[in-house]
C-alpha positions as CSV (number, residue, x, y, z in Angstrom):
1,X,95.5,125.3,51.8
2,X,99.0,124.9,51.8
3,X,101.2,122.5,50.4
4,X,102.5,118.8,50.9
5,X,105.7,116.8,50.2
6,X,105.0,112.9,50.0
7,X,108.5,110.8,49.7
8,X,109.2,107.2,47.9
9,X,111.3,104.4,47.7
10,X,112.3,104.0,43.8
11,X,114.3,101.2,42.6
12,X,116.5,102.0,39.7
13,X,118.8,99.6,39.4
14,X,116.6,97.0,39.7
15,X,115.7,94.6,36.4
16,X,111.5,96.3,36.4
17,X,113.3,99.6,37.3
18,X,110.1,102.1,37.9
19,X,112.2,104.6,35.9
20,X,112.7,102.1,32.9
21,X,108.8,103.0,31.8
22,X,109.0,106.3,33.2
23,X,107.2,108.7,30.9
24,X,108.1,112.2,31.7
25,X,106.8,115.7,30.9
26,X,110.5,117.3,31.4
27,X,113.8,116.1,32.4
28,X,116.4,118.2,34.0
29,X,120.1,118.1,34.2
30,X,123.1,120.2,34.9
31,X,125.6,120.3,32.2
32,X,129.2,120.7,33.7
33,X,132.6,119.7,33.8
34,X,132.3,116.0,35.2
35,X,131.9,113.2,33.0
36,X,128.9,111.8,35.4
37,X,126.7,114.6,34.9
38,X,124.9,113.0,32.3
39,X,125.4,109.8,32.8
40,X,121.9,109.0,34.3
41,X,120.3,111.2,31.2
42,X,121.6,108.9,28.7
43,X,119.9,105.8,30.7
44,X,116.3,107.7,31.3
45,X,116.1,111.1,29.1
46,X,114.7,110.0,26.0
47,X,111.0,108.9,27.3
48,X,110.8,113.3,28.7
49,X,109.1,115.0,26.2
50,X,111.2,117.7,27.2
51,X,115.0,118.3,28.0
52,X,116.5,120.9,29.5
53,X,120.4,121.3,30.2
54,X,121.7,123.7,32.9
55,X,124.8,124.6,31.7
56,X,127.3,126.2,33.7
57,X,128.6,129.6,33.0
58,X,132.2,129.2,34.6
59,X,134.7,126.2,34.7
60,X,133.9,124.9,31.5
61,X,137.2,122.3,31.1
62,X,137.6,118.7,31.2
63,X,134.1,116.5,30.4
64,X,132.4,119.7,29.8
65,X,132.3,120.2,25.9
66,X,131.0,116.3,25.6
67,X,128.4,116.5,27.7
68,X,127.8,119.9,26.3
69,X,127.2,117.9,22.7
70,X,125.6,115.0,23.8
71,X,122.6,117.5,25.1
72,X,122.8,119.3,22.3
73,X,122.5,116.0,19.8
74,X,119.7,114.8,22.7
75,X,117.0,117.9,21.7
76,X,118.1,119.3,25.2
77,X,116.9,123.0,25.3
78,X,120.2,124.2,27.0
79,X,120.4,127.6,29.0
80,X,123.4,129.2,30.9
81,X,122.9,128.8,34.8
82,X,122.6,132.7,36.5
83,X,121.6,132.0,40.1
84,X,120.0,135.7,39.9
85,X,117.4,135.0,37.1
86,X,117.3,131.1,37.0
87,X,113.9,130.7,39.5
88,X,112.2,133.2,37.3
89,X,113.2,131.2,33.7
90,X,112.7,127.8,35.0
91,X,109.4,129.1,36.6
92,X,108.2,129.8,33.4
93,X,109.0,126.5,31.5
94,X,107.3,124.7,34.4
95,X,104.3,126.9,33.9
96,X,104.1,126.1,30.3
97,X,104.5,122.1,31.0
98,X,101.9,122.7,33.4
99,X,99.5,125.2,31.3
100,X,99.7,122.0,29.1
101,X,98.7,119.6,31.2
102,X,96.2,121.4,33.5
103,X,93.9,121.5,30.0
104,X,93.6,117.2,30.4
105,X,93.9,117.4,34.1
106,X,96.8,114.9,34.5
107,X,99.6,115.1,36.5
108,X,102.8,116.5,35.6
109,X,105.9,114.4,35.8
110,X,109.5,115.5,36.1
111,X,112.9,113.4,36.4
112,X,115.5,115.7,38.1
113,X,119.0,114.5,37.9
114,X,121.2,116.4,41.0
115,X,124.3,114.3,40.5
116,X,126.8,117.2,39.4
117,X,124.7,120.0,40.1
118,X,125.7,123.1,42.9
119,X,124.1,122.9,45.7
120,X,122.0,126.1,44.9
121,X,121.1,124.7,41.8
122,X,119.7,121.8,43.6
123,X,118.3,124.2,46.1
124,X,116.3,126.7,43.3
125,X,115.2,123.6,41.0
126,X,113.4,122.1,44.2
127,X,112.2,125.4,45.8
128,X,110.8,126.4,42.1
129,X,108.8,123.3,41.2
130,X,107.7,123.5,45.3
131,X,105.8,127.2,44.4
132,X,104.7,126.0,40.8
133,X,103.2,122.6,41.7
134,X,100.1,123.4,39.4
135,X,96.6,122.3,40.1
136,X,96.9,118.3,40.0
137,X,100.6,118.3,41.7
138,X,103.5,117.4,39.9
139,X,105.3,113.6,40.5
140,X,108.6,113.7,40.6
141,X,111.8,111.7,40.2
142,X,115.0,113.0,41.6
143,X,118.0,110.5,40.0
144,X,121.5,110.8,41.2
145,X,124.9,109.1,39.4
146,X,127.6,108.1,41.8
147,X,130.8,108.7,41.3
148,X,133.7,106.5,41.5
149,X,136.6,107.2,43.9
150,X,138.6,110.2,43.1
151,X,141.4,111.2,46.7
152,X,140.0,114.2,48.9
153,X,140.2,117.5,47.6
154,X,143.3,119.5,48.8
155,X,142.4,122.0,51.6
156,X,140.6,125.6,49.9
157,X,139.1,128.3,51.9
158,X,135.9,128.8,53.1
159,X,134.6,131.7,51.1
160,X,130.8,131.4,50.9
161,X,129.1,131.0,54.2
162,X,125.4,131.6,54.0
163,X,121.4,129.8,53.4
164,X,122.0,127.9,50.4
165,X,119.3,130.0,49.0
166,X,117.2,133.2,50.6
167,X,113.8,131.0,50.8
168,X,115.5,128.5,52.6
169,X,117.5,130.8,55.3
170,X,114.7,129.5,58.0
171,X,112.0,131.5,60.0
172,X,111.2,130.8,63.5
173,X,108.1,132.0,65.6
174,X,110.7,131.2,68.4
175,X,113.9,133.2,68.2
176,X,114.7,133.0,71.2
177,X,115.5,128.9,71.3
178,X,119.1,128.5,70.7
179,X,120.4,126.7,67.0
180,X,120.9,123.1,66.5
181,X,123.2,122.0,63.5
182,X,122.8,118.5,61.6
183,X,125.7,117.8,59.3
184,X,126.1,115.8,56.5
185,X,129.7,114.9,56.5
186,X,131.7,114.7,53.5
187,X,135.7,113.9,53.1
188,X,136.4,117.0,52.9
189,X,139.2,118.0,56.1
190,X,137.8,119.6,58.9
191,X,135.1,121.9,56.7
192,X,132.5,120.9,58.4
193,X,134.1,121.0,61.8
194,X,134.9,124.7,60.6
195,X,131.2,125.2,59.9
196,X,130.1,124.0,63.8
197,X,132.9,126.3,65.2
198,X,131.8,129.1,63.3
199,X,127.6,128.5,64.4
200,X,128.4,127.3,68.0
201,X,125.0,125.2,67.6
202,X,123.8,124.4,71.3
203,X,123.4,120.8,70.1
204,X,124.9,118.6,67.1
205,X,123.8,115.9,64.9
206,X,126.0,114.2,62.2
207,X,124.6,112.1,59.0
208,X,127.8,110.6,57.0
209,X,127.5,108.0,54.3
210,X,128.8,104.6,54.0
211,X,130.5,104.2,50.7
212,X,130.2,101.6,48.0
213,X,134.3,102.1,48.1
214,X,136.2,101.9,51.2
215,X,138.4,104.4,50.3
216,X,135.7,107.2,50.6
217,X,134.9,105.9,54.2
218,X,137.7,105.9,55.3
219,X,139.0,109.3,54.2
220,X,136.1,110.6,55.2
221,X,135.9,109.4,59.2
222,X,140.3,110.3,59.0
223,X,139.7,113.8,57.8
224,X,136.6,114.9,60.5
225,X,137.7,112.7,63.8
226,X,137.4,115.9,65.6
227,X,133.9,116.2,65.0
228,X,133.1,113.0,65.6
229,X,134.7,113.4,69.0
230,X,132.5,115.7,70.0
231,X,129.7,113.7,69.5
232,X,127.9,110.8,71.6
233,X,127.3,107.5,69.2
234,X,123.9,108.1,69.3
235,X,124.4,111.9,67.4
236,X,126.2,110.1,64.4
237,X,123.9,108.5,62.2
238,X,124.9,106.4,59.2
239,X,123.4,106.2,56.2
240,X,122.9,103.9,53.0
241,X,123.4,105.9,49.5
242,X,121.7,103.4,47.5
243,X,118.5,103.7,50.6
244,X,118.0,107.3,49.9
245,X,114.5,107.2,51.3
246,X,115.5,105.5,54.8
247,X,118.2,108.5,55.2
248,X,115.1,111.1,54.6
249,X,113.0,109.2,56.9
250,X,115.6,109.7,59.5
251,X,116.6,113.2,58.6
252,X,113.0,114.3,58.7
253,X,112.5,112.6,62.0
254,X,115.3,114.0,63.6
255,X,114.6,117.4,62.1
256,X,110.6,117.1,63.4
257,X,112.2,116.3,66.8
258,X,114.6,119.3,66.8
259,X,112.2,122.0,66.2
260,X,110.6,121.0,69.4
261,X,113.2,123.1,71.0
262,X,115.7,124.5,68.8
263,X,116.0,126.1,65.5
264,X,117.7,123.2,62.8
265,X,120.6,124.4,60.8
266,X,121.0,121.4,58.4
267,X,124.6,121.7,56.7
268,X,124.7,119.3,53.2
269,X,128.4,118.4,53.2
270,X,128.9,115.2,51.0
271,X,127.5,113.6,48.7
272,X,124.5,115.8,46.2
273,X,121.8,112.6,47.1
274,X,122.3,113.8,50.9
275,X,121.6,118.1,49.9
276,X,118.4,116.8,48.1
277,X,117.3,114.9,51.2
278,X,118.2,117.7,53.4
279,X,116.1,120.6,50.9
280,X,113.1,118.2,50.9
281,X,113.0,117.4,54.6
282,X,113.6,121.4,55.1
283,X,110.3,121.3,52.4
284,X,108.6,119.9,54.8
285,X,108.8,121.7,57.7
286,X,108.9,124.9,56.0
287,X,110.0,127.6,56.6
288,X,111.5,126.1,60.5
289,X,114.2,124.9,58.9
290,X,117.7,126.6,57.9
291,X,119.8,124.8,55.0
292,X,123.3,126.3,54.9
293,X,125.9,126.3,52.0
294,X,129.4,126.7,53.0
295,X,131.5,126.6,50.1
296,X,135.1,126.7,48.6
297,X,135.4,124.9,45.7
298,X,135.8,128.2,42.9
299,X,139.5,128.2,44.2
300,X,140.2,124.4,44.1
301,X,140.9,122.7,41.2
302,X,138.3,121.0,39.2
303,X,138.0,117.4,39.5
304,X,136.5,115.1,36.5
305,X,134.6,112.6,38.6
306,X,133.7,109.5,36.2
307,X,130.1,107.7,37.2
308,X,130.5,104.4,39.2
309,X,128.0,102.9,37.5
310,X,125.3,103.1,40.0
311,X,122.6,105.3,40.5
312,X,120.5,106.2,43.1
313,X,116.3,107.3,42.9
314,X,113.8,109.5,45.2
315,X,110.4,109.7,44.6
316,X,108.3,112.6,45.6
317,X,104.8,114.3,44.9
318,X,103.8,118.1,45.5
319,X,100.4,119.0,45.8
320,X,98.0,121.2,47.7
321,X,97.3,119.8,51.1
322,X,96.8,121.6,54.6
323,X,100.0,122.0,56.6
């Protein structure tokens, strides 16, 4: 027995939202310096039994101290995020939630809100409620808070180059096939084209994102038309933030495809919706798959990104299955 990842379509924005009567067991969100980070919690957090608020140890300026207090005054259990011991703590709460339910044998249900978190953060709260599904699976709905249009960052260095987490750096019964790299473009100048210079993948794919705000697209196509010149039309793919399900269906197909007869390096640039499409459709193939952080944002300044107004939903279920 190993275990399965099924994916779903969720409406939120609609007037029957599915999240509207959502009735969670625990609901999970980062607590940081960007006024959208719980934006999404104060639509959905109050039917979770349980709250918990990741709250970052560094960079605590701008939005941070409000969103700090609203979790606070919202019976979130807040803890500080420590990449080194936060699998094993979050582990445990899941376990408890879990213990819990196991005793009624119902499912556990989770709402997971990415919108401001890292990208390991995203990475470790997937992976960890992947290993600790439970006996009867655990539903889950990952919610994501866009954020209205703030210019590109200013160009920072590339100082973190690596797996976004160990247990997703990718294994591969053929080592000797060459890499393959499928980036998800952000407007961020040239990192990604950085990134692909740096792996010398023997083929590339790009996913980018068409934004609710022109501005975004076009910053974003002006600050990587390298890349995209080195690219046919058919290795670009476009995708639809508010259709997060039809970009995973498309990741995952092109990453099935790719393992046929090279070893996938998928690179989350952009938006946090697109690094939680790229950890489940790694999920799914594990452990084929690499997912790679590249990072420079500690030297840049912070940016308080207000929520459009939107937000965005992905349904999935873990459970026991055979691979």
């Amino acid at each position: 027995m190993g275990r399965l990842i099924r994916v779903f379509p969720v409406d939120v924005n609609a007037s029957d939202s599915d999240l509207q009567g959502w009735v969670g067991d625990l609901y999970v969100t980062s607590i940081g310096y960007e006024e959208r980070a719980v934006f999404a919690a104060k639509e959905y957090a109050s039917k979770s039994g349980r709250r918990l608020g990741i709250a970052f140890k560094d960079r605590r300026v701008l939005s941070f101290n409000e969103n700090l207090n609203w979790c606070k005054d919202n019976d979130f259990e807040v803890i500080d995020y420590d990449e080194g011991v936060f699998a094993e703590i979050f582990g445990k709460l899941l376990d408890e939630i879990i213990s819990a339910k196991q005793d009624v044998k119902q499912v556990v249900r989770l709402v997971v809100d990415v919108s401001s978190m890292s990208r390991p953060m995203i990475a470790q709260t997937i992976y960890s409620i992947w290993t600790n599904r439970g006996p009867n699976g655990i539903d889950i709905r990952f919610v994501y808070s866009l954020a209205a249009f703030s210019p590109p960052p200013e160009e920072t260095p590339v100082t973190i180059s690596s797996p976004v987490i160990p247990e997703l750096a990718g294994w591969s019964d053929r080592p000797d096939l060459p890499a393959s790299a499928i980036v998800g473009l952000g407007y961020e100048r040239d990192q990604a084209l950085a990134t692909i210079d740096t792996l010398e993948p023997a083929k590339t794919w790009l996913f980018y994102p068409e934004g609710k705000d022109k501005r975004y697209e076009d910053a974003l196509l002006g600050n990587n038309q390298t890349i995209f010149e080195l690219v046919s039309e058919g290795e670009a793919t476009k995708y639809l933030l508010e259709d997060p399900f039809d970009c995973f269906c498309r990741l995952e197909s092109l990453v099935f495809g790719a393992t046929q007869d090279t070893r996938p390096i998928i690179i989350p640039f952009g938006p946090k919706l697109f690094t939680l499409i790229s950890i489940l459709a790694a999920l799914s193939h594990y452990p084929k798959i690499t997912v790679w952080r590249v990072s420079g944002e500690q030297f840049g300044p912070p940016v308080d990104r207000a929520p459009e107004g939107h937000i965005f939903s992905l349904a999935a279920t873990f459970m026991h299955g055979n691979l």
